[in-house]
VEXDREN-2710 file (C-alpha; in Angstrom, 1 decimal):
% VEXDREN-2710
k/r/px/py/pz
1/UNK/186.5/-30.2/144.1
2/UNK/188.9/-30.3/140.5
3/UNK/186.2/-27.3/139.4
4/UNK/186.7/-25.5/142.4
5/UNK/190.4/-26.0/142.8
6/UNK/191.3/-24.6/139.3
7/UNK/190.1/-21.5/140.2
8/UNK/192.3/-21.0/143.1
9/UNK/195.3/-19.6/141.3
10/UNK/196.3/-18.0/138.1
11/UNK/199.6/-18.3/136.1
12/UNK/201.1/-15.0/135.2
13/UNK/204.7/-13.7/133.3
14/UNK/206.3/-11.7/136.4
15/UNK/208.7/-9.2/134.9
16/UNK/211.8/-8.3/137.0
17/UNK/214.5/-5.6/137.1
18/UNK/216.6/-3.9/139.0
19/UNK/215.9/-0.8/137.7
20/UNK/213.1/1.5/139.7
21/UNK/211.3/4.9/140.5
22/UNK/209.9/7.1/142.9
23/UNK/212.4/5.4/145.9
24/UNK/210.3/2.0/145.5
25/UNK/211.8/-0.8/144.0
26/UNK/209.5/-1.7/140.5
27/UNK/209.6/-4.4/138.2
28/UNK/210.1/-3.6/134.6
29/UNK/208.0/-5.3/131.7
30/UNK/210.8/-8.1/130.6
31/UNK/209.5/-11.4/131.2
32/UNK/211.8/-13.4/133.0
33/UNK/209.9/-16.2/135.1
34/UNK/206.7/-17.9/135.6
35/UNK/204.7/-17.1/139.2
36/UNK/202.1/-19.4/140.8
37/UNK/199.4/-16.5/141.7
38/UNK/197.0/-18.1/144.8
39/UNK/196.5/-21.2/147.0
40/UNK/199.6/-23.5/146.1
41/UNK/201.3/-26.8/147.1
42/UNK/204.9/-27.6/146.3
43/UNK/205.8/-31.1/146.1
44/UNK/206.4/-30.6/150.4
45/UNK/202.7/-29.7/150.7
46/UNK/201.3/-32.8/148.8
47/UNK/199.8/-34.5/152.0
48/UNK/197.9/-31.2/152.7
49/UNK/196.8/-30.6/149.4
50/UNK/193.9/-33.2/149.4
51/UNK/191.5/-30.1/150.1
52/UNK/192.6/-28.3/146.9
53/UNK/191.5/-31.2/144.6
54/UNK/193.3/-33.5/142.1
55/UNK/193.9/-31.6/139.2
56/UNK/194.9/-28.5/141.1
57/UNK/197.9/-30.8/142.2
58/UNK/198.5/-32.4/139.3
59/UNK/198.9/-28.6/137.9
60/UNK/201.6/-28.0/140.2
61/UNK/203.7/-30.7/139.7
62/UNK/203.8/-30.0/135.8
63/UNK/204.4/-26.7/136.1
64/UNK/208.0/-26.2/135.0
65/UNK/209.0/-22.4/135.7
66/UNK/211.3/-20.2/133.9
67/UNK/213.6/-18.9/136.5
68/UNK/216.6/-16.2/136.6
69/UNK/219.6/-16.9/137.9
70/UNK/219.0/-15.0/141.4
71/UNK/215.9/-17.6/141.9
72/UNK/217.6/-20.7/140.8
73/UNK/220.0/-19.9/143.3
74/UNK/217.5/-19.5/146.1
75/UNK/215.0/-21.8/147.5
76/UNK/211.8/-20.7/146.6
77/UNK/209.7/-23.1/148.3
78/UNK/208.2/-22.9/151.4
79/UNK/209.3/-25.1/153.9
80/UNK/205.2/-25.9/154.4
81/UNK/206.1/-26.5/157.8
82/UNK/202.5/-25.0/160.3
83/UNK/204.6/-22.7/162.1
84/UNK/202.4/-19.5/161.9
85/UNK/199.8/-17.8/163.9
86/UNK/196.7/-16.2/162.4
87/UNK/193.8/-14.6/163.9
88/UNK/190.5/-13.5/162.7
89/UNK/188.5/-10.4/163.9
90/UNK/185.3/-10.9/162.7
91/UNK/185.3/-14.9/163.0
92/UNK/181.9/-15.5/163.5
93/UNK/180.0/-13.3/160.7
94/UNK/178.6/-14.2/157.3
95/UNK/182.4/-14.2/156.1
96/UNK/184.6/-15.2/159.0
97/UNK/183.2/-18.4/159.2
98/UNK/184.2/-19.5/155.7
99/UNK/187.0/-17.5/156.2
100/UNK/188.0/-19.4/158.9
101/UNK/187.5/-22.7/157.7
102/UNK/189.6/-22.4/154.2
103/UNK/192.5/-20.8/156.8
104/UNK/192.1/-24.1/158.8
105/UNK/192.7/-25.8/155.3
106/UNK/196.4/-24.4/155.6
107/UNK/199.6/-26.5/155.6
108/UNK/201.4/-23.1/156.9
109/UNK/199.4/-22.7/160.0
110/UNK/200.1/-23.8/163.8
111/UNK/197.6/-21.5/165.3
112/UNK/193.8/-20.0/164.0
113/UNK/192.6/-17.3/166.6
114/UNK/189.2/-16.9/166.1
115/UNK/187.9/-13.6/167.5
116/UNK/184.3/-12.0/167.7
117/UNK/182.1/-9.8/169.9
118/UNK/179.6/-13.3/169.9
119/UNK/178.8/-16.8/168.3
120/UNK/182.7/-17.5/168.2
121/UNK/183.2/-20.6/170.4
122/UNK/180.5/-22.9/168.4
123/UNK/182.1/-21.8/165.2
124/UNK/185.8/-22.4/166.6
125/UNK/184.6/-25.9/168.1
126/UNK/183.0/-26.8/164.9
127/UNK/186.5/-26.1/163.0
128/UNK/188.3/-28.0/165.7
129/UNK/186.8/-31.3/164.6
130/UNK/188.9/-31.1/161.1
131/UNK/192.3/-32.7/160.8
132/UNK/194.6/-30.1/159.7
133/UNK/197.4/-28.5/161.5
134/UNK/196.1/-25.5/162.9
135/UNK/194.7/-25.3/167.0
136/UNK/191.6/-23.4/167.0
137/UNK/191.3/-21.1/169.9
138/UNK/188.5/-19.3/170.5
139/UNK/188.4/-15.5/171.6
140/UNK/185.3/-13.5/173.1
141/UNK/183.7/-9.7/173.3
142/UNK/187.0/-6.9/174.2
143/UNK/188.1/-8.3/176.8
144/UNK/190.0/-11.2/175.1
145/UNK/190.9/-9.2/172.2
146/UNK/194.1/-8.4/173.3
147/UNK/194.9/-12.1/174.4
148/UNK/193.4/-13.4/170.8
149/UNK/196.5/-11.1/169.4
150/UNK/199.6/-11.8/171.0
151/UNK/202.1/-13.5/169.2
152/UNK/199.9/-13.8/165.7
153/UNK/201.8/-13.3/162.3
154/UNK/198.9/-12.5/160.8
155/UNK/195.8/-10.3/161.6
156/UNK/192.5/-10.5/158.6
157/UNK/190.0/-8.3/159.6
158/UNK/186.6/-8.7/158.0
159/UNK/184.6/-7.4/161.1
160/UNK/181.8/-5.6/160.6
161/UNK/178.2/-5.4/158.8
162/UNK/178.4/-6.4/155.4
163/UNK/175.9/-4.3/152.4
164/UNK/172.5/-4.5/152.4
165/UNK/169.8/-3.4/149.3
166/UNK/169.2/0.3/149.4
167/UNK/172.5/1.0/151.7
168/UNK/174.7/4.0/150.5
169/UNK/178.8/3.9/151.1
170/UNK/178.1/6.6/153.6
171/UNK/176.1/4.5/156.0
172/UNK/178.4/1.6/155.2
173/UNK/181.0/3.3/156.5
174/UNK/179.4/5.3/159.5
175/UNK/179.2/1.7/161.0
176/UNK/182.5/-0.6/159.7
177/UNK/184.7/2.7/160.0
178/UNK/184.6/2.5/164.4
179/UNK/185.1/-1.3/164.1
180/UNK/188.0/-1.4/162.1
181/UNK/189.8/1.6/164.0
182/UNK/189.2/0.0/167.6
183/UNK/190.4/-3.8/166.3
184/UNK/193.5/-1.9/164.6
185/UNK/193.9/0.1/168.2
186/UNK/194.7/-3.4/169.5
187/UNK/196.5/-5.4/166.4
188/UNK/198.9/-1.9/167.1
189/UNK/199.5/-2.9/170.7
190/UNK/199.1/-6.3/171.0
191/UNK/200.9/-7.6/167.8
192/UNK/203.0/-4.5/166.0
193/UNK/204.6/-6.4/163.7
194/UNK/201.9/-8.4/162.0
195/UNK/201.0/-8.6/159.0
196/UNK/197.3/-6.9/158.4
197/UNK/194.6/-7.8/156.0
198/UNK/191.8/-5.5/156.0
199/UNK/188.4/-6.9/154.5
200/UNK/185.9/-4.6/156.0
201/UNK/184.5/-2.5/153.7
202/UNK/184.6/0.1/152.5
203/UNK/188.5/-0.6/151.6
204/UNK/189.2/2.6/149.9
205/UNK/188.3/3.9/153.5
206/UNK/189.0/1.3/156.0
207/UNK/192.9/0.8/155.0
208/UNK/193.7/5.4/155.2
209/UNK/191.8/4.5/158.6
210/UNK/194.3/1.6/159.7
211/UNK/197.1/3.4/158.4
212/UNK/196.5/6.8/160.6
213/UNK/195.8/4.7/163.4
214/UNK/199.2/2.6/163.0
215/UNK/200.9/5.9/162.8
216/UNK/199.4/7.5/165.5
217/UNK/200.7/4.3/167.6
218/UNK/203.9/4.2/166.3
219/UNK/204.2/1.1/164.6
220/UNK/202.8/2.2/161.4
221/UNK/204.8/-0.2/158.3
222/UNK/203.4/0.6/155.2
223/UNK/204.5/-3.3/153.7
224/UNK/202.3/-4.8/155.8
225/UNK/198.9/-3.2/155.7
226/UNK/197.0/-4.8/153.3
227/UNK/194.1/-4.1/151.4
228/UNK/191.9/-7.3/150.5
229/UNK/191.2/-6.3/146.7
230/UNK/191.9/-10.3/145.6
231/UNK/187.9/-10.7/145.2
232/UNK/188.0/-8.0/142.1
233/UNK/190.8/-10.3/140.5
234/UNK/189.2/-13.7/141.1
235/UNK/185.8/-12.1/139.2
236/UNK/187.5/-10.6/136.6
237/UNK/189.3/-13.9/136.1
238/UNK/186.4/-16.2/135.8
239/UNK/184.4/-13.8/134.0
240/UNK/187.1/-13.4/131.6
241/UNK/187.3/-16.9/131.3
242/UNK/183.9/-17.8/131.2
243/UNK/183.6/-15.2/128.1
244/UNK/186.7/-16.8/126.7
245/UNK/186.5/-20.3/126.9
246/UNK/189.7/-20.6/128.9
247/UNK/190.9/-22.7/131.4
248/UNK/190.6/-20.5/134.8
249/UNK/194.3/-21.8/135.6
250/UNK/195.8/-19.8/132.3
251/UNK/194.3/-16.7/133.0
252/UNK/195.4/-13.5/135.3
253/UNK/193.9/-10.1/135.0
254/UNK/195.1/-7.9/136.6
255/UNK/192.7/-4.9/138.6
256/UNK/193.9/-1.8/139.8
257/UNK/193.0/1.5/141.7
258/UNK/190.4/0.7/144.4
259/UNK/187.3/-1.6/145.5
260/UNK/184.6/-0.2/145.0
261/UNK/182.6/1.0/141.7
262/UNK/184.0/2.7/139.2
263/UNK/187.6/2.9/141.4
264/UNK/187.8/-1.0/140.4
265/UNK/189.8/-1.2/136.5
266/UNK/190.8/-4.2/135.4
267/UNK/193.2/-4.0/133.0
268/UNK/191.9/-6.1/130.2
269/UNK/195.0/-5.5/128.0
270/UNK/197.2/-6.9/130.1
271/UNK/194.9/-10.5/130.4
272/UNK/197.3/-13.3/130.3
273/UNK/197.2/-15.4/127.7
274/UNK/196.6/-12.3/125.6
275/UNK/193.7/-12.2/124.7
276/UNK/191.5/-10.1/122.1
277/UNK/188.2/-8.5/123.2
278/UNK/186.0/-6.5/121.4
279/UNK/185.0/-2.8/122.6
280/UNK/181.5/-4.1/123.5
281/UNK/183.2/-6.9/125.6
282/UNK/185.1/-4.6/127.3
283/UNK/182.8/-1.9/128.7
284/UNK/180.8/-5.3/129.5
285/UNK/182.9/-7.2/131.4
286/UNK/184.7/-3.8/133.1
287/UNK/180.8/-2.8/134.4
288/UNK/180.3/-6.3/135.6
289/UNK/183.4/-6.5/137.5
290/UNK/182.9/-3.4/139.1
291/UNK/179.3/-4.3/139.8
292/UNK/179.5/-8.1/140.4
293/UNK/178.9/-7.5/143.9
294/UNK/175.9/-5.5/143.5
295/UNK/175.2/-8.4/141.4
296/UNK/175.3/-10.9/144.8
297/UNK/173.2/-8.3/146.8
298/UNK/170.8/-8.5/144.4
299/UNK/170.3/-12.0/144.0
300/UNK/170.4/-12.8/147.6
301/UNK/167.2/-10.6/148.2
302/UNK/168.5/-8.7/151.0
303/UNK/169.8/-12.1/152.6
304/UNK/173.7/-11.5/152.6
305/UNK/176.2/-9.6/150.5
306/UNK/179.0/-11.9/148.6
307/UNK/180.0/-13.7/151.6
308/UNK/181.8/-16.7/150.2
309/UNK/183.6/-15.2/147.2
310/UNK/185.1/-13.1/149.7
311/UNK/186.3/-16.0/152.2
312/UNK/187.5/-17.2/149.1
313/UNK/189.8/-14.8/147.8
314/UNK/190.6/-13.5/151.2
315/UNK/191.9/-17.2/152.2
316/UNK/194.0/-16.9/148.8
317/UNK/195.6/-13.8/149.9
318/UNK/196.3/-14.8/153.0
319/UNK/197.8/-17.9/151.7
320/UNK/199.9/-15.5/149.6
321/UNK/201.0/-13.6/152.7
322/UNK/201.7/-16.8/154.8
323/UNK/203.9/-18.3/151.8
324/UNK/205.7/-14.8/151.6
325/UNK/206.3/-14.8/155.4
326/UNK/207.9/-18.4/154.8
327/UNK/210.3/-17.7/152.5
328/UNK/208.6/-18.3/148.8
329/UNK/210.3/-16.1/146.9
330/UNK/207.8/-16.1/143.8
331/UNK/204.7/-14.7/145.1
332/UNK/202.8/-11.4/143.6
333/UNK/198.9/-10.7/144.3
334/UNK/197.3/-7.1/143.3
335/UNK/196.0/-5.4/147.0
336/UNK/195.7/-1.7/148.0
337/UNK/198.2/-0.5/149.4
338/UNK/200.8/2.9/150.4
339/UNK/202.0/3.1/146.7
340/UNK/203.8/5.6/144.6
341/UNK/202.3/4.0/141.4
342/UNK/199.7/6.8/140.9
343/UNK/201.3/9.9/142.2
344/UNK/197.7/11.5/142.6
345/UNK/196.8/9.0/145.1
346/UNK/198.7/7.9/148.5
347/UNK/196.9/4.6/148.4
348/UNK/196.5/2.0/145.2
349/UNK/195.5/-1.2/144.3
350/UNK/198.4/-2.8/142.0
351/UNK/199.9/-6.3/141.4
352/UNK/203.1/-6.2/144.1
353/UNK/205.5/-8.5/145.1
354/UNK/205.3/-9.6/148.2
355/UNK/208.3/-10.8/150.3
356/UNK/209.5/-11.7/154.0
357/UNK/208.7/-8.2/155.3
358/UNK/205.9/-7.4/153.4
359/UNK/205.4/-5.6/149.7
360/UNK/208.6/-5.8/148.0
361/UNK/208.2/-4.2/145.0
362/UNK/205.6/-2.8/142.6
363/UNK/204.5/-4.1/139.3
364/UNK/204.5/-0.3/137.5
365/UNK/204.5/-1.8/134.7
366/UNK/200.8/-2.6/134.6
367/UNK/199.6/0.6/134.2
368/UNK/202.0/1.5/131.1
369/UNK/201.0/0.9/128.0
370/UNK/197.4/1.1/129.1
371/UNK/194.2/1.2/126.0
372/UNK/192.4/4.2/125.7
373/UNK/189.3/3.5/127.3
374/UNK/191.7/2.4/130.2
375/UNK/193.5/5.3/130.8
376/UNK/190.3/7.7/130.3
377/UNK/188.7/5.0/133.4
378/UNK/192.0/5.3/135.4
379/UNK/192.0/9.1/135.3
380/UNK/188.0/9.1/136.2
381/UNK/188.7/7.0/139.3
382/UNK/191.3/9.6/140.7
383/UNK/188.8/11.9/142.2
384/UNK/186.3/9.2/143.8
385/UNK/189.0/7.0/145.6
386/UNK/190.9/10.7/146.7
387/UNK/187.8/11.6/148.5
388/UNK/187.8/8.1/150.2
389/UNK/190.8/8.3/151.4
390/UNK/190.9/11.9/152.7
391/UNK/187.8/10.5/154.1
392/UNK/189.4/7.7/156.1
393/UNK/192.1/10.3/157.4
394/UNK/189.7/12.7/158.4
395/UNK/188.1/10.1/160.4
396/UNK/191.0/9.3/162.6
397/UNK/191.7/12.7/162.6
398/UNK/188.4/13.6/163.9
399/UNK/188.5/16.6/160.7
400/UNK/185.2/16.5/158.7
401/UNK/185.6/15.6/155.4
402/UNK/184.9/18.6/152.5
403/UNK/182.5/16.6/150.8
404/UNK/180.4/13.1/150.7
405/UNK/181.7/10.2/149.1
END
């Protein structure tokens, strides 16, 4: 469990300032404190850290943060009090049920709607049986969808078929791009001022697609639609480590643009500690991040896509949303969002803060300063993820698309 725990969380210099662009509050490149990226426990949470492991724990409670003045003024803690509901669409497929489960870890959680068309009510009695906080209720086909949403603070979506060998974006998205748009339809009625974490791929698509739908509802709040992009980070991370003999804990890298292929850049430069890499390393470890899930596929056999990973960092994110919601004033996570860090491109994936009501501010400062191989990968992802999203648009819009992507 130690192994596993230091993996859940990276350490990483979070620059603040007040100064900022385009109308959106940024952060500016001066380091003034220490943020605990992923899964955390403050000294409150101890007695529901057991799941996390030792060492994790131990990390935590030696971790001394730099602070400025406006955070040592303001308690930054979470109360770790389960006051919060979440639900899952998707609950009983290849990665709700982890999914679920690592939510049901959570100190922050009263309530754990679990939500599917089928197979939900074993899944939800199975998780019952644990003795964490959270009551497991279990939700099934559309006509308890509505019920499974009322009064949630958070929605995670990863409904829909994951990829198979041999299966193109387009047919990926022919199927997942209904799913997500009908359980969106209801997170819009039922519960308009949750929080939403989209998992159903393909992202680049799936969150334009939320976003019209929201809009066309009017309840559309661009600071809480969410992008689940944490997967990209927490490969990058331990590959990066891996490579570099580092402890998993030490490093952050963070990974802009999209999820999927080449709209996936990690931003090697920027790898806390800071590290140096050869240009062989690079091109290396930026193909296999973009293709580590190709990489799953594949070994599978046509079995299952990258299931667990992806419970994995989506329980981290939603961690990092349900800390946010609770007051924690020191948490950042990169996720595709409405940005104005790429003015090309109405949707992004970029390290943000994320606060009470949502994203907070963007870190613009991440994609300053970038390498020359970065900058030549950041401008050859502009065209790609621009045709997903015009494609995600167009489907709510029922306007066909001008071209394939």
């Amino acid at each position: 469990m130690a192994a596993a725990a230091a993996a859940t969380a990276s350490f990483v210099q979070a620059p603040v300032s007040a100064k900022h662009s385009g109308g959106s509050p940024s952060l500016s490149s001066r380091p003034a404190f220490q943020s605990f990226i992923g899964m955390k426990s403050s000294g409150e949470c101890r007695q529901a850290a057991f799941f996390r492991g030792d060492m994790h724990d131990i990390s935590l409670r030696n971790h001394k943060p730099l602070v400025t003045v406006a955070a040592r003024n303001a308690d930054v803690r979470p109360r770790a009090a389960a006051t919060y509901k979440a639900a899952v669409l998707g609950a009983g497929g290849g990665i709700g049920q982890p999914l679920s489960l690592l939510l049901k870890m959570s100190p922050l959680l009263s309530h754990l709607n679990l939500y599917d068309i089928a197979n939900v009510k074993g899944v939800a009695a199975d998780l019952s049986h644990c003795n964490t906080p959270s009551l497991v209720t279990p939700y099934t086909g559309a006509e308890e969808l509505a019920e499974s949403l009322k009064g949630v603070d958070l929605i995670i979506i990863p409904a829909g078929v994951p990829r198979k060998p041999g299966m193109t974006r387009d047919d990926l998205f022919n199927i997942n791009a209904g799913i997500v748009k009908t359980l969106v339809e209801a997170a819009a009625d039922y519960a308009p001022k949750a929080w939403i974490n989209i998992i159903s791929n393909p992202v680049n698509s799936t969150v334009p697609i939320a976003a019209e739908v929201l809009k066309k509802k009017g309840v559309f709040d661009p600071k809480k639609l969410f992008g689940v992009t944490t997967l990209d980070v927490v490969r990058a991370n331990t590959f990066v480590a891996q490579q570099k003999t580092l402890r998993l804990i030490d490093v952050d890298v963070p990974v802009v643009g999209g999820h999927a292929g080449i709209t996936i850049l990690p931003l090697l430069s920027k790898t806390r500690p800071k590290t140096e890499f050869t240009q062989e390393e690079i091109e290396k470890l930026t193909v296999r991040i973009q293709n580590a899930g190709t990489e799953v596929v594949e070994a599978k056999a046509g079995a299952g896509s990258a299931t667990l990973s992806m419970a994995y960092a989506a329980a981290r994110f939603a961690e990092s949303c349900l800390r946010a919601i609770d007051g924690d004033a020191d948490v950042y996570e990169c996720t595709y969002v409405k940005s104005d860090v790429m003015q090309e491109l109405p949707f992004f994936a970029s390290r943000v803060k994320l606060g009470k009501d949502g994203v907070e501010a963007f870190v613009h400062t991440d994609i300053r300063g970038l390498t020359e191989y970065e900058e030549k990968a950041l401008q050859a992802l502009i065209p790609e993820l621009k045709g997903s999203i015009e494609k995600g648009i167009n489907f709510v819009n029922k306007q066909p698309a001008a071209a394939s992507v």
